[in-house]
Residue, then its C-alpha position, 0 to 999 in steps of 0.5 A: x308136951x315138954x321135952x324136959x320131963x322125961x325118963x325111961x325104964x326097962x318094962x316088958x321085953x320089947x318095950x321101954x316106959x316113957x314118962x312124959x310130964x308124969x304120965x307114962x307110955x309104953x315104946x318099942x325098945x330097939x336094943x331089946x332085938x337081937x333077932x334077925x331075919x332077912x328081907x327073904x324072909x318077909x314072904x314079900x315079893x321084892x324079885x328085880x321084875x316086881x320092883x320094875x313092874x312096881x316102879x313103872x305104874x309109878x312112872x306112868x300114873x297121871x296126875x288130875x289135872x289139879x293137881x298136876x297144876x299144883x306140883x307143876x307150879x314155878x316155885x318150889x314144887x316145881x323144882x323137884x322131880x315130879x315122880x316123888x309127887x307121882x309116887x304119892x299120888x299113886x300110894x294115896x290111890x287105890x293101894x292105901x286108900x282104906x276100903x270104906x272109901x265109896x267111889x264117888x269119894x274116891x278121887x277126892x278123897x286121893x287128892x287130900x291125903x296126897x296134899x297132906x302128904x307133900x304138906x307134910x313133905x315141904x314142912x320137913x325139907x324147910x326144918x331139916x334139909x334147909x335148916x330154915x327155922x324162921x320159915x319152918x314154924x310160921x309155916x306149921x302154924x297152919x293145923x294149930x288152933x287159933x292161929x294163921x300162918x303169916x304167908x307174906x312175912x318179909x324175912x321167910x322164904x317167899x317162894x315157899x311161902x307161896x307153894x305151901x299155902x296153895x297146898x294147905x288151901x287146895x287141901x282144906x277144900x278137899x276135906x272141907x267137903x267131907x261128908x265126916x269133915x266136922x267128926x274127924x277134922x280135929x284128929x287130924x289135925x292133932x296128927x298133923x301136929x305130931x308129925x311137926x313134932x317129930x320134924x322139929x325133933x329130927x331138926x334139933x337131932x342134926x344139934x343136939x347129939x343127946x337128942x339121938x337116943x333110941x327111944x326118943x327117936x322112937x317115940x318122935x320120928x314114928x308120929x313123923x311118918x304119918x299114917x294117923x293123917x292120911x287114914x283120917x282123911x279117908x274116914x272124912x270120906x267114908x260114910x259107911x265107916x262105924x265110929x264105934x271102930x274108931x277106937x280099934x282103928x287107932x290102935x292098929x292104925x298106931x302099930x302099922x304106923x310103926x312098920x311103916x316107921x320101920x320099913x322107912x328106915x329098913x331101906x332109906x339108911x344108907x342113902x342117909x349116911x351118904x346125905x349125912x342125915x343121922x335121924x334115921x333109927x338104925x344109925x340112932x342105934x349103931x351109935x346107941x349099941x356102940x357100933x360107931x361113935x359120933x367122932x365117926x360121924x364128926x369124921x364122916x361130916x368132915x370128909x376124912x372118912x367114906x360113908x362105906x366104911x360108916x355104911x360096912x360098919x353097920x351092916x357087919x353088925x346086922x343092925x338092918x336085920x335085926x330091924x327086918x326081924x322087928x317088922x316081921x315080928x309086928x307084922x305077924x302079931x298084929x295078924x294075930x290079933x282081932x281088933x273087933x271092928x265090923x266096918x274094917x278088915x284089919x288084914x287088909x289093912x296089913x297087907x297095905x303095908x306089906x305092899x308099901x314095903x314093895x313099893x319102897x324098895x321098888x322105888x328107893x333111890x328113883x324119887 
């Protein structure tokens, strides 16, 4: 898809159109809410004894024994604080796992979307918090066809290398046993190749400041979060699963995906001031409404200015909340709608990511 061929204009309230090579999509408008709403207002139980409770199931999950061998290892896994892996493991456990996953798939099924997601995790720290490039893209080249990542290439970072190929080898043999395996094997690895695509995009973003527009930041870093990757998973290991559904699922699956987006940005914005990461959309936002400039930002990287000031600037605007009303308004909608599928229950798939909000700001600033 090229990056070049591309304009926007207003459509329906809400939505912008983006013509890519031609064809156009349709994508949330950001600066079409003007609404706000408070976390309160989510109906979600975020009281401090929930967020404890929430936290410590995190704390004292246990890792199989495989893969506590893997994120144990002596090389880059290992150096990170095991509760970011515990967190994963947990949410790929019952609270995300779709309902059409039998038990005796359970736990295989767990495991793959847990490696998928700390694949997805090593590729984006190498691109954009190492700023690795050569590393970075020899390492993508594991989901795209016809071509195998060169894990012993001499000027890349060995010691990563060594990890991220033990993950993506322990995760092609879990999905590899599927009993769906060849029906769904081909879609995600297409997601996991959007969800390089919106790496790359918050990689060049930290460049390129034009990169950090509202609807690119929409369209790219929304496929980053990777909700497509871990349900198809779960369908490789749901027999009972009707593919019929499949097309409703993707719809869905696309607006959940965007208040997982959402829900990211809603509670991580501020420890990304602090960490000088620009990407997120509220920040992408603030500069497009006007709220602060990139000469803040060039001051905020130089040290003249704190990022409180960044930070009180932003939310004297009310930009978070108009962002909670957004999540809000997707959620009751979706709720609204019926999907017509006969082998998934769409509320329950809603309620998943209210509980994910939960756990986010449960866990925020603790992995």
């Amino acid at each position: 898809m090229s990056q070049d061929a591309r304009r926007h204009r207003p459509n329906r309230e809400g939505t912008e159109t983006v013509t890519v090579d031609g064809a156009s999509i349709h994508v949330p408008s950001m600066t079409a809410v003007e609404q706000r709403a408070s976390m309160s207002d989510l109906g979600l139980d975020l009281d401090e004894e929930t967020q404890d409770e929430l936290l410590q199931r995190v704390r004292d999950t246990e890792l199989s024994d495989d893969m506590r061998e893997i994120v144990q290892d002596d090389g880059v896994l290992g150096d990170r604080d095991l509760l970011l892996w515990k967190w994963i493991y947990h949410i790929f456990g019952e609270p995300l796992t779709l309902n059409t996953v039998p038990e005796e798939h359970f736990q295989a099924a767990r495991e793959a979307a847990s490696l998928v997601a700390i694949y997805i995790t090593l590729i984006d720290d190498i691109g954009e918090k190492r700023g690795d490039r050569a590393t970075f893209w020899e390492l993508s080249k594991a989901p795209y066809p016809e071509v195998e990542p060169d894990w012993d290439r001499e000027d890349i970072d060995r010691d990563y290398a060594v990890s991220t190929k033990r993950v993506w080898e322990a995760l092609m043999e879990r999905i590899q046993s599927a009993p769906r395996f060849e029906e769904f094997v081909e879609p995600l690895m297409f997601s996991i190749r959007q969800s390089i695509q919106g790496m790359d995009y918050a990689r060049l973003s930290s460049d390129y400041a034009s990169f950090m527009n509202p609807e690119e930041t929409w369209y790219f870093e929304t496929q980053a979060i990777g909700l497509y990757l871990f349900w198809n998973v779960d369908l490789m290991f749901s027999p009972s699963f009707d593919h019929d559904d499949y097309q409703a699922f993707r719809r869905i699956t696309f607006e959940l995906q965007h208040m997982w987006r959402l829900g990211n940005w809603i509670i991580t914005w501020q420890r990304e001031v602090y960490e000088r990461d620009y990407s997120a959309g509220i920040i992408v936002e603030a500069l497009h409404q006007g709220v602060i400039d990139e000469s803040d930002l060039d001051a905020l990287d130089e040290g003249s200015v704190d990022p409180e000031e960044i930070i009180w600037q932003i939310e004297s605007a009310g930009l978070a909340e108009q962002f909670v009303w957004n999540w809000k308004q997707r959620r009751d909608k979706i709720r609204e709608r019926d999907f017509g599928m006969e082998s998934l229950d769409s509320d329950e798939m809603v309620a998943k990511m209210e509980w994910l909000m939960q756990s986010h700001f449960a866990t925020e600033g603790h992995r």
